[in-house]
C-alpha positions in Angstrom: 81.7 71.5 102.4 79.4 74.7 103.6 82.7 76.6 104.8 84.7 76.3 101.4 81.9 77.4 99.8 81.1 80.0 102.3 85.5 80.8 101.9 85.7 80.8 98.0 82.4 82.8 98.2 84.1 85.8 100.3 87.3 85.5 98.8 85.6 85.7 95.2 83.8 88.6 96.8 87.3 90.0 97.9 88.7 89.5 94.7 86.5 91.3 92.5 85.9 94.0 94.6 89.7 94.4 94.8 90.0 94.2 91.2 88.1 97.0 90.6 89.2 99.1 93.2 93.1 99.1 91.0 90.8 100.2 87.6 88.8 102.6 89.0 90.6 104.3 92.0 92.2 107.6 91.2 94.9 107.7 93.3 97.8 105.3 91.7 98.8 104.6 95.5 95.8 103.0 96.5 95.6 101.3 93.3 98.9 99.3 93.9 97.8 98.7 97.2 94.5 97.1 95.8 96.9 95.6 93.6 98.2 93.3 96.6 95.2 92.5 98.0 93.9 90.9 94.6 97.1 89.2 94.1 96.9 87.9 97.8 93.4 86.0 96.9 94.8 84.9 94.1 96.9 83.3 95.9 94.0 82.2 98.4 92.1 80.6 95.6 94.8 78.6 95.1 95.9 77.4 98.2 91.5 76.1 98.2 92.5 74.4 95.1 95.6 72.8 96.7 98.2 74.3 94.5 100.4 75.5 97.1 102.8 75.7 95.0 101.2 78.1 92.7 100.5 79.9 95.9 104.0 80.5 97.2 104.8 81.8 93.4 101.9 84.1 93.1 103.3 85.4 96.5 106.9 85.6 95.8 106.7 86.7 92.3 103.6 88.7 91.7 103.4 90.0 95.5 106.9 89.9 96.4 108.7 91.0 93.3 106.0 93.0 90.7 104.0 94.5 93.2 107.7 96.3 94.8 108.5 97.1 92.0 105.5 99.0 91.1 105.3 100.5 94.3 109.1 101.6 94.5 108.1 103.5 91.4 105.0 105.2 92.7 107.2 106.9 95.1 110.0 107.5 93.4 108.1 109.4 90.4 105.8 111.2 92.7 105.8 115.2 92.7 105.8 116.5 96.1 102.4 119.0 97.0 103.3 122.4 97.7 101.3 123.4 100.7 98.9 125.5 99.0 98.3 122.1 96.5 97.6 120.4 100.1 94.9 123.1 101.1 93.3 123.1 98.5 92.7 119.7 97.6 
């Protein structure tokens, strides 16, 4: 009983920190990737509720289809950094 609670506590934890990390990172890469990870413990917290299920469609839907999808876009609308752009920043 001590380690779920100890597990939903940290993946809680994970979550929210996650969570915020997509609103208030600046770089739209790093967001998505944040992204994942709160999706993943999503998918965590239900697997502790034992809705496996839900689990495997939060992971093939939200992480395996939405999540691509915005990431395949994030690269593909990207503007390439000259190499003064790259010095300077």
């Amino acid at each position: 009983m001590v380690y779920e609670t100890l597990a939903f506590g940290l993946f809680a934890v994970v979550t929210i920190a996650s969570s915020l990390g997509v609103v208030l990172v600046r770089d739209v890469w790093h967001s998505a990737l944040l992204l994942g990870v709160a999706l993943l413990s999503v998918a965590v917290h239900y697997v502790m509720l034992e809705a496996e299920f839900l689990a495997a469609m939060q992971i093939l839907v939200y992480v395996g289809g939405v999540l691509v999808l915005i990431t395949f876009a994030v690269m593909l609308t990207r503007q390439a950094q000259t190499e003064e752009e790259v010095t300077e920043a």
